[in-house]
N, C-alpha and C positions, 0 to 999 in steps of 0.2 A: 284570373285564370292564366293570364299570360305571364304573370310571373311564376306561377305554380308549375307552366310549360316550364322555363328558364331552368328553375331550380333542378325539373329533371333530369331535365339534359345537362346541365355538370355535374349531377348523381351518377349521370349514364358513364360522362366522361372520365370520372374520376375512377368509379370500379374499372373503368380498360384500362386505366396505368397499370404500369410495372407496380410489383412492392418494393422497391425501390423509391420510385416516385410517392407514393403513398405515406411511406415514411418520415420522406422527405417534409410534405404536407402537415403532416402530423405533427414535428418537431418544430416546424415554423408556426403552430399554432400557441405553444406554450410560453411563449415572449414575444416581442414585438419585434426586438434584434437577435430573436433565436435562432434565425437561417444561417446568420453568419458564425453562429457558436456551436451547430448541430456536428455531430460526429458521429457516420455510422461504420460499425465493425462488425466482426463476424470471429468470435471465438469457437474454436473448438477442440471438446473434452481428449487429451492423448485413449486413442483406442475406445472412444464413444465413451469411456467413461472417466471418471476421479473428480479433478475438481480443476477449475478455472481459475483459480487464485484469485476470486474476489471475495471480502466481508461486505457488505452490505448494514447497511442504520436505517431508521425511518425517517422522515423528513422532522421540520420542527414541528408542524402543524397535521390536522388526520388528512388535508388536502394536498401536501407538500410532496404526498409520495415516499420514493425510496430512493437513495443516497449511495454513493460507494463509501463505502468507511474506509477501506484502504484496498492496496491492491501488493499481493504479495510476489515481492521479487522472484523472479526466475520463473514465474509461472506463464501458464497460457496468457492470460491478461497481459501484466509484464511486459512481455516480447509482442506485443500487438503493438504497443507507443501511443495504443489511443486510448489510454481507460487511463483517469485520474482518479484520487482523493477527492469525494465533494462532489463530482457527478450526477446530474440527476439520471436515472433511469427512467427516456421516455416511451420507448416500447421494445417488447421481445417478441421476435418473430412477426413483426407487423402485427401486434394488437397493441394499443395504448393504457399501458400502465402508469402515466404521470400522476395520476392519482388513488393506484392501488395499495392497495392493503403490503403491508409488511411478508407479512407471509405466503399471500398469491403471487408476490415476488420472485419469494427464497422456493417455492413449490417449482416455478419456470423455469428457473436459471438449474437445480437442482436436477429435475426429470428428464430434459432436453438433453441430447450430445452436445449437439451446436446450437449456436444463437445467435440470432442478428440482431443488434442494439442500437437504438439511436440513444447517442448522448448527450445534456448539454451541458456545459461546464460554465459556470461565471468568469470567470477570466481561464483566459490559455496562458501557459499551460496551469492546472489547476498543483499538479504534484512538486513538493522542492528539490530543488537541484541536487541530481542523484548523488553527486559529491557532500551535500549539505550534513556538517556533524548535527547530534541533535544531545541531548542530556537525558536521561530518562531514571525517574527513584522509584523503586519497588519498597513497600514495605510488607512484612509479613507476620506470621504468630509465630512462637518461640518452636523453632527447628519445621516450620514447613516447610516444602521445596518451593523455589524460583519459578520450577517447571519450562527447567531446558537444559538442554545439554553444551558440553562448546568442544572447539576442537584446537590443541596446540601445536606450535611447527609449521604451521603449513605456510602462514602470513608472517613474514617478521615485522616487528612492531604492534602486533595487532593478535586478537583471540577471533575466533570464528564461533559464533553460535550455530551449532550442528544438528539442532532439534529442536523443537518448542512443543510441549505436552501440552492438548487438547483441552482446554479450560484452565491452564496453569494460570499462574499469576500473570508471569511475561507475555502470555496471549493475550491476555483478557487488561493488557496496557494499552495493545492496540499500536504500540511504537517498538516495539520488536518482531525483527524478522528472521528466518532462517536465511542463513548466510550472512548477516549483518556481521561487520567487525567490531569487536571492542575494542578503544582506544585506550578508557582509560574506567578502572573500578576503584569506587571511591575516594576521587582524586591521585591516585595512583597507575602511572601508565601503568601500560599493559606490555610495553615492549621490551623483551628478553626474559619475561616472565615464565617461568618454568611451570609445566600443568599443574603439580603440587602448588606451586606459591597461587593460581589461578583459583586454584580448589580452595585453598586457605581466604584467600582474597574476597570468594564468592557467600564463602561460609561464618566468616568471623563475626557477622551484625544481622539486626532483623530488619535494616535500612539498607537499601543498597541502590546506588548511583553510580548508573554506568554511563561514558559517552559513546556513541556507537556512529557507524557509518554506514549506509547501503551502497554495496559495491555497485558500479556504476554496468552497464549494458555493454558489451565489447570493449571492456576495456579490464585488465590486470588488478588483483584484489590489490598488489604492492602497489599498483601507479592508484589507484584510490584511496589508500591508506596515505601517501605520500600526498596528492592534493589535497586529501583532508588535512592534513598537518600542517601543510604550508598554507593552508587559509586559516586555520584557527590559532597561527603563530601569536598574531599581534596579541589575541585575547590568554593564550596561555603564559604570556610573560608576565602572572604573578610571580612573589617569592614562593609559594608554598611548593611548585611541582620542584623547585631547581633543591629544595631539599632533602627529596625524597630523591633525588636521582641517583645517587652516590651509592644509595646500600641496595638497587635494584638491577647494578650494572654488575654486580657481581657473579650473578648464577649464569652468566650466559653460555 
């Protein structure tokens, strides 16, 4: 009886916290060293609605929950600094989702304007360095689109992807973003490449290998493009690029 009193009374105590503290609670429940890896934020939708620039995955297991898949540059998410790659989502809005369904997820985050999210990530930060190049190969059937668009001029040394169509190929890679730069398509920079030779460049194979960058947070698409290059120097001194560079210095 007397512990059945106890029990109540930090029943009692627990509904008077804040949801804040509740959440708090909650996110410490999911790991043993999850208090120090919990992360809560508060997104919300421009003008109560669109989208929050999260993809979302399921976990590995039907217990595992829901995941961020990625988190898309320049969006709500993005500019928070606290939403990673990999994240578990432990609750929205103060209800515990750690081990919800896929879709009672995607329903929350979806319906809601705003959201309050505790996160927990296994290592911080979970996402790679916004300077980090990455490589990325598409392949396709004979004349599908890519399923994006790019934009030339605007970055020297570099292409801008200006659009990404809704279930295209480049979406559904998961490692292409809107606004990502291109450095380099199919072993071929990308810099001084006239939109034509870009267009040609994009169009000539049903393989395609791009190296791309994410412009970095407060910081110039050229000083990104240029950090990226001076870190991936060491690795790009094969012979193959110093070939091609002769007949691409031409159209500038």
């Amino acid at each position: 009886a007397a512990a059945a009193a106890a029990a109540g009374a930090v029943g009692s105590a627990v509904a008077d916290k804040s949801k804040s503290s509740s959440t708090e609670l909650l996110a410490a429940a999911v790991a043993p060293d999850a208090a120090e890896r919990r992360r809560t934020v508060r997104l919300e939708k421009p003008e109560g609605k669109g989208s929050l620039g999260l993809r979302i995955r399921a976990g590995d297991t039907d217990s595992d929950g829901v995941h961020i898949g990625s988190v898309v540059p320049g969006s709500v998410a993005a500019k928070s600094g606290k939403v990673f790659e990999n994240d578990h989502i432990i609750s929205i809005n103060g209800t515990d989702v750690s081990t919800a369904s896929f879709d009672d997820v995607l329903e929350m985050l979806s319906k809601n304007p705003a959201v309050d999210l505790v996160l927990v990530g296994a290592n911080e930060p979970r996402s790679p360095a916004p300077q980090a190049v990455r490589v990325v190969k598409l392949t396709r059937s004979q004349g599908a689109p890519w399923g994006m668009k790019i934009k030339t001029g605007e970055v020297a040394q570099a292409v801008t992807v200006s659009q990404l169509t809704e279930g295209g190929l480049a979406t559904k890679s998961g490692q292409i973003h809107t606004n990502d730069l291109i450095l380099e398509i199919n072993g071929a920079s990308a810099a001084n490449m006239t939109h034509d030779q870009v267009v040609q460049a994009l169009s000539s194979s049903n393989e395609l290998v791009l190296k791309l960058v994410t412009p970095q947070e407060n910081a110039s698409a050229e000083a990104t493009v240029a950090a990226a290059l001076a870190a991936s120097a060491p690795a790009a001194a094969a012979p193959a690029p110093a070939a091609t560079s002769t007949a691409r210095a031409a159209p500038a």
